[in-house]
DRENMARTI-9634 format. One record per residue: residue in three letters; z, y, x of N, C-alpha, C in turn. Coordinates in steps of 0.05 Angstrom, whole numbers, plus 5000, padded with zeros to 4 digits. Example, Ala and Ser with C-alpha at 12.3 -4.5 7.8 and 13.67 -1.06 7.14 Angstrom:
2
ALA515648865264515649105246515649345264;SER514249555257514349795273515750015258;
***
This chain:
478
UNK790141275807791441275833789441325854;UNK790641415878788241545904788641295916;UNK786441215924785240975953783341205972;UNK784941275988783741386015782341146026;UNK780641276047778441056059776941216082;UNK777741106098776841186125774640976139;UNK773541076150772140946182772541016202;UNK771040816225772340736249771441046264;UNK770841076294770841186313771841126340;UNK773741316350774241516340772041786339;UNK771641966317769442136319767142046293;UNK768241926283766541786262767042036243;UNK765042036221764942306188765442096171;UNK768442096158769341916134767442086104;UNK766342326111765142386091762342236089;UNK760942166105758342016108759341736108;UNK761141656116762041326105762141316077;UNK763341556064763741496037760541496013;UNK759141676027756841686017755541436024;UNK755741306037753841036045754940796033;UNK758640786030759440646013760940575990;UNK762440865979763340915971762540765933;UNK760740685930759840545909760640315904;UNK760640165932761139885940764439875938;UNK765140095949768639995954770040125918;UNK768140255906769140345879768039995859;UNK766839825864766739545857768739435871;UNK768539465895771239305900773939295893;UNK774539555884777039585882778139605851;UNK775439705827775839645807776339895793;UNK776839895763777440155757780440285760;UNK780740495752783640555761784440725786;UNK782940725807783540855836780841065834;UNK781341265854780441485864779641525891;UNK777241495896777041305923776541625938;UNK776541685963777141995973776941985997;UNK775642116019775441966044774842406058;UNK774542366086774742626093773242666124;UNK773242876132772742876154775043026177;UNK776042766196778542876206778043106221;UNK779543326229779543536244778243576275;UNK776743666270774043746292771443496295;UNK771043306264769743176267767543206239;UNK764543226242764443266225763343546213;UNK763643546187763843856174766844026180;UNK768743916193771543986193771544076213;UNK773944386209773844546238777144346250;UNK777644386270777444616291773844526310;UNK771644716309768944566329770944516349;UNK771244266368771844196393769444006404;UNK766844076400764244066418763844216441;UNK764144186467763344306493760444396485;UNK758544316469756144426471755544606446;UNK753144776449752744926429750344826417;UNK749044736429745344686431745744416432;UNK744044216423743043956428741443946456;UNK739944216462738644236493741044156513;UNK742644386507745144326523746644076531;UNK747243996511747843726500747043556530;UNK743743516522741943306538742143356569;UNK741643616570741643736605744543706610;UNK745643666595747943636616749043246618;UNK749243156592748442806599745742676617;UNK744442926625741342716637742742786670;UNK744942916672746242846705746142436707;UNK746942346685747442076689744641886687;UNK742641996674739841806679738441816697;UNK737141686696734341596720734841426747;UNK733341396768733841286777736041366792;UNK737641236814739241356825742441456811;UNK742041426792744541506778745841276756;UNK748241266755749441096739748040836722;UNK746241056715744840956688743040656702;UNK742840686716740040536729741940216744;UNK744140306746746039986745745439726733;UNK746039546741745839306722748439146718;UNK748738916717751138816711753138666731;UNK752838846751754738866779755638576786;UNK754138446786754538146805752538156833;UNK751538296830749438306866751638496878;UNK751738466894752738596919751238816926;UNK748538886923747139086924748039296900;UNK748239146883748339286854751739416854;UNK753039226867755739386867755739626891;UNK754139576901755339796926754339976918;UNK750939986902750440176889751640326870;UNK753540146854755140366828758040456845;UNK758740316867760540496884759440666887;UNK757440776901755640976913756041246891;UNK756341216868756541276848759041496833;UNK761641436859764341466843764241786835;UNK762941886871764142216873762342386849;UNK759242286849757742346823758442386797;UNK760242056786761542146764764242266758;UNK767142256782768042446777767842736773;UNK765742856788764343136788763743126754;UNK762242996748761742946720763743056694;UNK766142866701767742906694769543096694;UNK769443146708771143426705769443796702;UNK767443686705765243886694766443876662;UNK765743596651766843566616768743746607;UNK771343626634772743726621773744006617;UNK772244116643772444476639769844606617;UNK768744386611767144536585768744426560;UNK770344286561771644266540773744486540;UNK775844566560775944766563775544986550;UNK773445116560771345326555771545366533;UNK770245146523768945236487771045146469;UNK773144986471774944876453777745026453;UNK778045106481780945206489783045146468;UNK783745276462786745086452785744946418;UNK783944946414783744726392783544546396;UNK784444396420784944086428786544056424;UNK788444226421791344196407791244126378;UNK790044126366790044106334788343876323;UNK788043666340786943416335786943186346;UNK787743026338788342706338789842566321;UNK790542366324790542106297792442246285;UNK795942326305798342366298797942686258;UNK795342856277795643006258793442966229;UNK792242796240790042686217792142526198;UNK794742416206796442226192797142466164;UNK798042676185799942996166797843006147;UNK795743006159793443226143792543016117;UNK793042706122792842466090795342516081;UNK797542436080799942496069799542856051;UNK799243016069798643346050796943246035;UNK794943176044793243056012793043045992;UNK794542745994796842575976798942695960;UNK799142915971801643075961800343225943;UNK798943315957796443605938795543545913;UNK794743155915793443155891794542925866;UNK797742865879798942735870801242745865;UNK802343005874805243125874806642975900;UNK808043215916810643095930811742885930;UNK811142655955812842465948810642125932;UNK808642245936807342015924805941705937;UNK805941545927805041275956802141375963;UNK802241275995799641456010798441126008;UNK796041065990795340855983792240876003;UNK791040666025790040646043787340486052;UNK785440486053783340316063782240346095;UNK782540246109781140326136779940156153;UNK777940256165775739986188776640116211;UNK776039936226775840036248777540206262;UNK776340436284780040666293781140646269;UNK779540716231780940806212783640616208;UNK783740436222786840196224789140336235;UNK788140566248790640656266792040856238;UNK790340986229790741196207792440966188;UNK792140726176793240606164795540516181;UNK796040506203798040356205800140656224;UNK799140776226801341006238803541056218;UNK802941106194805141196172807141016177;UNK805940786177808140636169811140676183;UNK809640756214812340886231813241186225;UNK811441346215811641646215812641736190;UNK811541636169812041696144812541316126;UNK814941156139815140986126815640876099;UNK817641146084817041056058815641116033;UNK814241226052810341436027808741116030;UNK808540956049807440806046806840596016;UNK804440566011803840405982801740195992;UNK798840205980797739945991795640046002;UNK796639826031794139946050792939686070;UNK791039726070788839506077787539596109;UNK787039416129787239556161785339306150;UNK781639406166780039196170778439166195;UNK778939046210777638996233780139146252;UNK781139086266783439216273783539286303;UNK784539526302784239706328787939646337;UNK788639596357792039506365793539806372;UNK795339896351796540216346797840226374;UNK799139996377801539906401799239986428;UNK798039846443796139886458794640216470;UNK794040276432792040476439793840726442;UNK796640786440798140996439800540926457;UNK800540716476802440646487802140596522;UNK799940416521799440426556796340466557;UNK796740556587794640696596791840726584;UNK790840806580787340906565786040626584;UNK786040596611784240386624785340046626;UNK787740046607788639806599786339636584;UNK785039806563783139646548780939586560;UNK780439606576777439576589776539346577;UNK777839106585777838836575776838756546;UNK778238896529778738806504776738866489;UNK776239146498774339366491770839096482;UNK770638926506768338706503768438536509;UNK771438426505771538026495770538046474;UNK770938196450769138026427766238046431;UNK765538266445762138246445760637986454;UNK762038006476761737636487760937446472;UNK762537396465763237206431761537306408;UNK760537406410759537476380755937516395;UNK755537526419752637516434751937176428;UNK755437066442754736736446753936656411;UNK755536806394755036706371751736736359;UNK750936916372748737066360746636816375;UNK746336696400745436586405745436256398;UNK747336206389747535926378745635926339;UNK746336186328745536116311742036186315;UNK741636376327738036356335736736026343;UNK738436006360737535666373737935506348;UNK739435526335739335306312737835376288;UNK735335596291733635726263730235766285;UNK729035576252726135646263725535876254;UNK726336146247725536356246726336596263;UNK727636506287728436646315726836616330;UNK725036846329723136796364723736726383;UNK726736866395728036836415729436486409;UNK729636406391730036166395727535946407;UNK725536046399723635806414722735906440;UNK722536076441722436266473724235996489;UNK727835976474729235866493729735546486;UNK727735406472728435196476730235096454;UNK731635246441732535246411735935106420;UNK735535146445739335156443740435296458;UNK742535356451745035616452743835686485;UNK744335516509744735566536741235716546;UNK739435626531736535646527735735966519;UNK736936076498736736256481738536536499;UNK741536426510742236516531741136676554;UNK740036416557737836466589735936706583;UNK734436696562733236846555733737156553;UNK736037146533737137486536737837516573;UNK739137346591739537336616736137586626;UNK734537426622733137476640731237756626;UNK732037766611730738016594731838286614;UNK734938176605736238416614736438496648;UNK735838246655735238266694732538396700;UNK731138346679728638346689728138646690;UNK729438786669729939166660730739206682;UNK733239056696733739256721732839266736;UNK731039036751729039086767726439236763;UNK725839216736723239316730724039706732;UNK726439776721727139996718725340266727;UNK723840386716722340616734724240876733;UNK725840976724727641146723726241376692;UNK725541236678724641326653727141546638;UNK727741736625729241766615729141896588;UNK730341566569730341606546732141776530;UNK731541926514733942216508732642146463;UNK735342216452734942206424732542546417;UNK733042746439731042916428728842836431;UNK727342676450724742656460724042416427;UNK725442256424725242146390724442246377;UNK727042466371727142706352723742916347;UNK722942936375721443216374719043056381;UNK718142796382715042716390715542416377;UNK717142346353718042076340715641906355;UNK715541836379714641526390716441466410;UNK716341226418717841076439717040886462;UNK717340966484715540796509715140446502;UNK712240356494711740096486711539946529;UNK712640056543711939986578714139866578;UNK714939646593717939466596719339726617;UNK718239796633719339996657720340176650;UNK720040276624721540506622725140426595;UNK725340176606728340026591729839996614;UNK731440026616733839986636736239766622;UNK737139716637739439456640741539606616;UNK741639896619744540006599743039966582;UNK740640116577738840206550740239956537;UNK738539746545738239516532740739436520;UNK743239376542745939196530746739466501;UNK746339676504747439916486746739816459;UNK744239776456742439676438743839416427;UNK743539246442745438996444747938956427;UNK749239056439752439046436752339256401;UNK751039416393751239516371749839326350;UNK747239156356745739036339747338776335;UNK750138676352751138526347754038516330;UNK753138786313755238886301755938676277;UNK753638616257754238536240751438336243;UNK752138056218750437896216746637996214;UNK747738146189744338356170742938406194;UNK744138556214743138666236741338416252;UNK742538196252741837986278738937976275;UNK737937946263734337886250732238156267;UNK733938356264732338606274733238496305;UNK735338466321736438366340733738216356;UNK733437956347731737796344728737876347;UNK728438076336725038206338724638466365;UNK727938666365727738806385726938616414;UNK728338396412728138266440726138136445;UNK724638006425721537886425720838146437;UNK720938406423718538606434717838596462;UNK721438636468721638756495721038536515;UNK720738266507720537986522717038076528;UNK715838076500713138126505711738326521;UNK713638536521712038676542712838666569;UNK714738556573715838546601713938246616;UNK712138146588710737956605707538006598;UNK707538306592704738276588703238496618;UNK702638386625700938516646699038806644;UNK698438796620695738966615696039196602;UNK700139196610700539416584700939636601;UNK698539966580699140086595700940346601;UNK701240396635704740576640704240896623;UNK705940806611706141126592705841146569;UNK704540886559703640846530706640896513;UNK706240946487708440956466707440936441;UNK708940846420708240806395710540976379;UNK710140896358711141036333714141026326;UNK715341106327718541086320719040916309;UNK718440856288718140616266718040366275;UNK716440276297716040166309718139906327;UNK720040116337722540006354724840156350;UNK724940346330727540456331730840346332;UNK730440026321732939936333733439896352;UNK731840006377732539886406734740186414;UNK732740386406734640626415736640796399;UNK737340686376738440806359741440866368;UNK741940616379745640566387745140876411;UNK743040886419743940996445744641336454;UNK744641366444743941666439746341886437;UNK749341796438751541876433753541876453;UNK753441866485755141756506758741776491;UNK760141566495762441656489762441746461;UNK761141666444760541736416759341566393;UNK757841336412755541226401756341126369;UNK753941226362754441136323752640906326;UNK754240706299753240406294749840296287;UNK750040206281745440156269746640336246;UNK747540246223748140326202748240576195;UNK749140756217749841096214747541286211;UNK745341126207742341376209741641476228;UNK739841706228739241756249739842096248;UNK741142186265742342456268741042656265;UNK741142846264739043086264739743236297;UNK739043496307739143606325742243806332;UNK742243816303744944016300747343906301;UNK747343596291749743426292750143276311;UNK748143156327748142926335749343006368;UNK750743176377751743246395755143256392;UNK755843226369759243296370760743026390;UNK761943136399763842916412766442906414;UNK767342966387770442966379771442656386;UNK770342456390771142236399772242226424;UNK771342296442773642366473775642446473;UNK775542736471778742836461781342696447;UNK779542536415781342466403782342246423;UNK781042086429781241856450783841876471;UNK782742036482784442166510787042216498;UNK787242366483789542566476791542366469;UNK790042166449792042046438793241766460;UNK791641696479793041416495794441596518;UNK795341406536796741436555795141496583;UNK794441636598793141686615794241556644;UNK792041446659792741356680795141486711;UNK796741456721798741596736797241766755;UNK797741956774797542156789795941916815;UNK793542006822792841866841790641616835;UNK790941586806788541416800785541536800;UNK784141426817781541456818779241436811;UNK777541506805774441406799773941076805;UNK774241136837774140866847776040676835;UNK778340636835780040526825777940466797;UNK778240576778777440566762775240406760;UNK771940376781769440176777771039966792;UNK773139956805773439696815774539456790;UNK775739746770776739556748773839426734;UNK772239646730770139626710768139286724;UNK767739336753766739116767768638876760;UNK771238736758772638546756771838486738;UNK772338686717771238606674768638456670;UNK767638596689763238506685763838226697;UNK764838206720765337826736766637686723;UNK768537756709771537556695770637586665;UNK770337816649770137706625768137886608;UNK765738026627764838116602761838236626;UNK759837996634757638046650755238296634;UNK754938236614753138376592754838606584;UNK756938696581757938916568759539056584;UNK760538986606762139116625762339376633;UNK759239536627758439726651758039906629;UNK758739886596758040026568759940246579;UNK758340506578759440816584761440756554;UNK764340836555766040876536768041056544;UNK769941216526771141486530773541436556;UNK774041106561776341036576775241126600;UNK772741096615771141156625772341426642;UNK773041656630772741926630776442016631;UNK778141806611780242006605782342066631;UNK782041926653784041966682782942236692;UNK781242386685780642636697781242846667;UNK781842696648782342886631784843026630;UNK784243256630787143466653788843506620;UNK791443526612792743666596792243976595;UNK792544096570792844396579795044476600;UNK797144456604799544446612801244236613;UNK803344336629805344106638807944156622;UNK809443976618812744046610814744056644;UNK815244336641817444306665821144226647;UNK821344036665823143846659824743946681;UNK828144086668829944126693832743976679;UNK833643916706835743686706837943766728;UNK840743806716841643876748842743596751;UNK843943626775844843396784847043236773;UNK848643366767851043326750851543596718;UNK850343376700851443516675852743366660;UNK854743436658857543296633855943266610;UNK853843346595853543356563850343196566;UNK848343256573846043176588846343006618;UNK845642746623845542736648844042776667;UNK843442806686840742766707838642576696;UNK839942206689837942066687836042106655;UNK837242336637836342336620832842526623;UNK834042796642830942846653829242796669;UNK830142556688829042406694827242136683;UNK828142076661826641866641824942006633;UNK825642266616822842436601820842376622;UNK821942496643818342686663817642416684;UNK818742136673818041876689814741836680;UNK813541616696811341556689810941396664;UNK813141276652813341136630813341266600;UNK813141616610813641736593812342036593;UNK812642276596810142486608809642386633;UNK809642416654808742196666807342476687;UNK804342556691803342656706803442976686;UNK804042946656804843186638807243306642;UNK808243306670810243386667812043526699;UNK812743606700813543726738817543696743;UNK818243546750820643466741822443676771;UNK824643826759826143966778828743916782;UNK830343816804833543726793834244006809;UNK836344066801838744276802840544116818;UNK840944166841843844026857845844256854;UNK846844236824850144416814851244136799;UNK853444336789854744146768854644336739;UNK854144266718854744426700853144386673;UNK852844406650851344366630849144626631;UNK846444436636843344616639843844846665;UNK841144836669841345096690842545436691;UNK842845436654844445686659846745676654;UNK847445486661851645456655851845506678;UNK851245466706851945516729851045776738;UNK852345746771852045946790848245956786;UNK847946236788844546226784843346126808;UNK840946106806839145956831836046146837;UNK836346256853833646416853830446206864;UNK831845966863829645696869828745606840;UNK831245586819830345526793828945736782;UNK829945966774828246236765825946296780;UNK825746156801821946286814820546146795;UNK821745776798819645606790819745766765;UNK820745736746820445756715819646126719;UNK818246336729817546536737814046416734;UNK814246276758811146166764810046016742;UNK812345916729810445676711810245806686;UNK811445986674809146256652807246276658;UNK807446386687804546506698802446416702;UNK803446086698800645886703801645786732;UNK802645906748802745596772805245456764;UNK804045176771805144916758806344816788;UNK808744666785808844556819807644326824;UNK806844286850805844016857806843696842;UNK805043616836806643366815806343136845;UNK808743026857809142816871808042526868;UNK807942426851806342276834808541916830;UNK812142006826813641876826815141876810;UNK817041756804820141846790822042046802;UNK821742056823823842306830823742556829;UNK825142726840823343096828821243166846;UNK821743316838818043466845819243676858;UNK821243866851822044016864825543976863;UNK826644056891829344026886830344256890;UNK832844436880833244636886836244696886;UNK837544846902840944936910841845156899;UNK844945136903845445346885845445606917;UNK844745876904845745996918848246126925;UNK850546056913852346206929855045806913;UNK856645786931858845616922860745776900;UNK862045526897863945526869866845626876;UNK867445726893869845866902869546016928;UNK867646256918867246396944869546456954;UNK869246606975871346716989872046996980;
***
């Protein structure tokens, strides 16, 4: 029997998951199954390419808009008042940003953004299943992480192919395909929280945690400590800018505290607190970085050996992509794909007509104060998707009165609860079933004229139409 087996992302290579574990989950599961795993569409070895970049150069020059000093990157964890007005300062920078993305996504992808996300990665396991099991066979399932959504979409799409399927660590289907992309902000790093505080209780309670005697060997002690590490980066900050090629093409890494920043660091952080195995390396990255941030004599510019510190920068290197400790270390040719946005975007609900950048850090500032001081400010694809434009819109026409269709029915479609800003809603003030049962309208025929041609009408940014239009001539001329 087939056991598919996926990993998380989104943007993750189920073909390199399977190579790293695929041994382990063939013990786990015993003899008998066929364990099979893939790379979803534009991720990976799998076409459709939907990378904006061609070059890894490219790649960098166009993410180093956000490093150094002065820019995003150089933020800390937005409780100063200085520090917030600075990442306000910030907004018009990264919208520009953003929508640069998204016309290079554009560019180089053009309509193969159509041909990827979860909905068709679901088709593309089921064909599979079919292919190598005959028509009709149970789509039997393993998945971490996003791979939860893959397990749990069938169940609505294709409910009775379903056979046995296992969702581990669980991503919420409801959530991520239902309201807004900047809903999660939150959720995205309550557990990091929790699993930092965890990381810190068990250091304080082991004499083999540096960082535990640093703090005194309990939880609030050990705390303090990461506290001031990571304050101390943002002040110390010289506007250094660490890039995976400069790794790549001169393997050393700045041994100077000045050249770590407040993101560098939590990035590092928040990935080394992935799993337990990890915490020990955790533990030694932060001695390092403790030690040099209090050694006086160290000197600016110095660097050592890759080998050296590579778990500090390993998480970092992927914006909107970032792969786990566990994923290796990329080469030049791969380590640029960013099928994880798109899929991201495409598949949640995008924020309504009029949401902002700003809007947007004011959310990201509440998250950092209320529930997430250390992880708040983690660049992630939610980040990005309110500027992420659709190829097109659905024009939605409705007349006013139709016996068979009503008005409120195309009005629900092109509501915000539903296409929403995907969509340009037109009512027809006739009576009659659809716009060509009636007297014609040379107001309806322009729009639908213009909108072949590419102009779209103004989207109002409400429930009501967008455009309203009359008949031209009455129902009992003279």
């Amino acid at each position: 029997m087939l056991r598919d087996a996926f990993v998380g992302g989104p943007g993750a290579s189920g073909v390199s998951f399977m190579g790293r574990s695929g041994a382990r989950l063939h013990t786990l599961f015993g003899e008998g199954w066929d364990i099979v795993s893939w790379d979803p569409r534009g991720v990976g070895d799998s076409e459709p390419d939907v990378s904006p970049f061609s070059t890894y150069a490219e790649y960098h020059a166009f993410w180093e808009q956000l490093l150094g000093t002065g820019k995003v990157d150089s933020c800390g964890n937005l409780t100063r008042p200085d520090d917030i007005a600075f990442f306000h300062s910030q907004t018009s920078a990264i919208t520009d940003f953003i929508q640069q993305y998204d016309a290079k996504n554009r560019e180089n992808s053009g309509d193969n953004l159509k041909y990827i996300g979860t909905c068709v990665v679901i088709r593309d396991l089921v064909g599979m299943v079919d292919a190598i099991y005959g028509r009709g066979a149970d789509v039997n399932f393993y998945g971490v992480s996003y791979g939860t959504l893959i397990g749990a979409y069938p169940t609505q799409m294709f409910p009775r192919r379903v056979g046995k399927v296992i969702v581990d660590g669980v991503l919420d289907a409801v959530t991520w395909a239902k309201t807004l992309i900047t809903a999660g902000l939150s959720t995205d790093v309550l557990g990091r929280e929790a699993a930092l505080q965890a990381w810190c209780s068990a250091c304080a309670g082991s004499m083999n945690c540096t960082i535990g005697a640093i703090g005194n060997h309990t939880t609030e002690g050990v705390m303090a400590v990461v506290d001031r590490i990571l304050n101390q980066a943002y002040l110390d900050y010289d506007g250094t800018k660490l890039t995976f090629a400069d790794l790549l093409r001169n393997g050393t890494l700045p041994i100077y505290s000045h050249a770590w920043s407040f993101n560098v660091l939590t990035s590092f952080l928040a990935n080394l607190l992935n799993g337990i195995p990890s915490w020990r390396v955790l533990d030694r990255s932060l001695a390092g970085i403790y030690a040099m941030q209090h050694n006086g004599a160290t000197i600016l510019n110095a660097r050592a050996e890759l080998s050296s510190l590579d778990p500090i920068l390993k998480p970092r290197f992927a914006p909107w992509n970032i792969p786990t400790p566990w994923a290796g270390w990329a080469d030049e040719s791969t380590s640029f794909n960013q099928a994880g946005l798109p899929i991201a975007c495409g598949d949640s609900q995008r924020p309504p007509p009029g949401y902002t950048t700003l809007k947007l850090f004011n959310e990201i500032i509440q998250v950092s104060k209320t529930v997430s001081p250390h992880f708040g400010t983690l660049l992630i694809p939610r980040w990005a998707c309110h500027e992420w434009r659709p190829k097109s819109v659905v024009l939605v026409i409705g007349n006013n009165v139709d016996p068979i269709t009503p008005w409120v029915s195309a009005q629900a479609l092109a509501s915000r609860k539903r296409l929403g800003h995907m969509a340009r809603l037109v009512k027809f003030n006739t009576v009659g079933h659809t716009s060509r049962s009636t007297t014609s309208s040379n107001c309806v025929n322009g729009i639908i004229n213009a909108y072949i041609r590419g102009v779209i009408p103004e989207d109002k940014g409400d429930d009501g139409p967008d455009v309203m239009c009359e008949m031209d001539a009455q129902p009992f001329p003279p």
